[in-house]
C-alpha positions in Angstrom: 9.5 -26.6 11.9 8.4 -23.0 12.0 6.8 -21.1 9.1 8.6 -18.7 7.9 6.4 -14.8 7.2 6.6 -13.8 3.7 8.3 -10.6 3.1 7.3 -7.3 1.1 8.8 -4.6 -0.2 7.3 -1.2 0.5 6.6 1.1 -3.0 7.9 4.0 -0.9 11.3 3.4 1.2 11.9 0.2 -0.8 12.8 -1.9 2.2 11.7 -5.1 2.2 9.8 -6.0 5.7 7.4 -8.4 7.2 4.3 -8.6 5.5 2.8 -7.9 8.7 4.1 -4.7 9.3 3.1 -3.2 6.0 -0.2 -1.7 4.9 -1.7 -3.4 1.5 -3.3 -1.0 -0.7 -5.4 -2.6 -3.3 -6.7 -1.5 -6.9 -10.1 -3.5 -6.6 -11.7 -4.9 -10.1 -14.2 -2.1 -10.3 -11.0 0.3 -10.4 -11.2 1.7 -6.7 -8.3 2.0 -4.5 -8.6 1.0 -0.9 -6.3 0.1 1.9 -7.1 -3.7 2.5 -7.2 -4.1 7.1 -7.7 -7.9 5.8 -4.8 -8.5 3.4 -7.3 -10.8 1.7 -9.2 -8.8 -0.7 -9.5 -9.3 -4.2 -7.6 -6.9 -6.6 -4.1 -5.9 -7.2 -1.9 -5.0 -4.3 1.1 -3.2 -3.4 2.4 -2.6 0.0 3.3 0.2 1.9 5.3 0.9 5.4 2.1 2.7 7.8 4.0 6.5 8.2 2.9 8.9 5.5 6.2 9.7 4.8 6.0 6.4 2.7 3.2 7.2 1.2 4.6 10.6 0.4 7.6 8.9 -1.5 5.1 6.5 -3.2 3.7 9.2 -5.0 6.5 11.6 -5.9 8.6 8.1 -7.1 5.0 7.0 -9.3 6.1 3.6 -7.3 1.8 3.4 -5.7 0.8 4.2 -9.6 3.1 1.8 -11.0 2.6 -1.2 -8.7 -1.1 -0.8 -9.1 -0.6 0.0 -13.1 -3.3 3.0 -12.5 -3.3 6.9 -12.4 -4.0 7.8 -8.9 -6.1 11.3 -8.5 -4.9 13.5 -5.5 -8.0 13.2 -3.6 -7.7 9.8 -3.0 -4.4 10.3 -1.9 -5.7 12.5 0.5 -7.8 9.5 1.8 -5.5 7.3 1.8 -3.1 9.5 3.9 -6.0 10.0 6.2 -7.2 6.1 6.3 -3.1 5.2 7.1 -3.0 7.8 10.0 -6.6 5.7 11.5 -5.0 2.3 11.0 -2.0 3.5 12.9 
C-alpha cells in the first residue's frame, strides 16, 4: 500500500500540484507573513508554485490576500519575492 501525497492548489496559476513542490506561505497568529521551509508552522497557509511569476499573479488576482484573509503591504511582497528566489 503506498501513501498517496496530498495535493495543493497554487493561489497564482491555480494548478493543483504536489504539496511538495509548492512553497507555503503562512499568516502567523501575531499577523506576520512568512514563507514556512517546514510546512509545519502554526498559522494560516496558502500555497504557491516557487517562480515569481506565481507570486506575481497572486497579487494582481488578490488570490495571496484572500487565501490568507489579510491585506498584504508591498514591502513584504518584496520579501517574499526575494525569500522565493533564496528557496529556489
Amino acid at each position: 500500500m503506498n501513501k498517496q501525497t496530498p495535493m495543493r492548489q497554487c493561489v497564482g496559476c491555480r494548478e493543483s500540484k504536489d504539496k511538495r513542490e509548492l512553497v507555503r506561505v503562512v499568516r502567523t497568529p501575531e499577523g506576520e507573513v512568512k514563507i514556512d521551509t517546514t510546512g509545519k508552522m502554526n498559522g494560516r497557509g496558502a500555497y504557491l508554485c516557487s517562480d515569481t511569476g506565481c507570486l506575481q499573479k497572486a497579487c494582481k488576482n488578490k488570490g495571496l490576500e484572500r487565501a490568507l484573509k489579510l491585506n498584504i503591504p508591498e514591502e513584504i511582497i518584496i520579501r517574499l519575492k526575494e525569500e522565493l528566489e533564496i528557496a529556489k
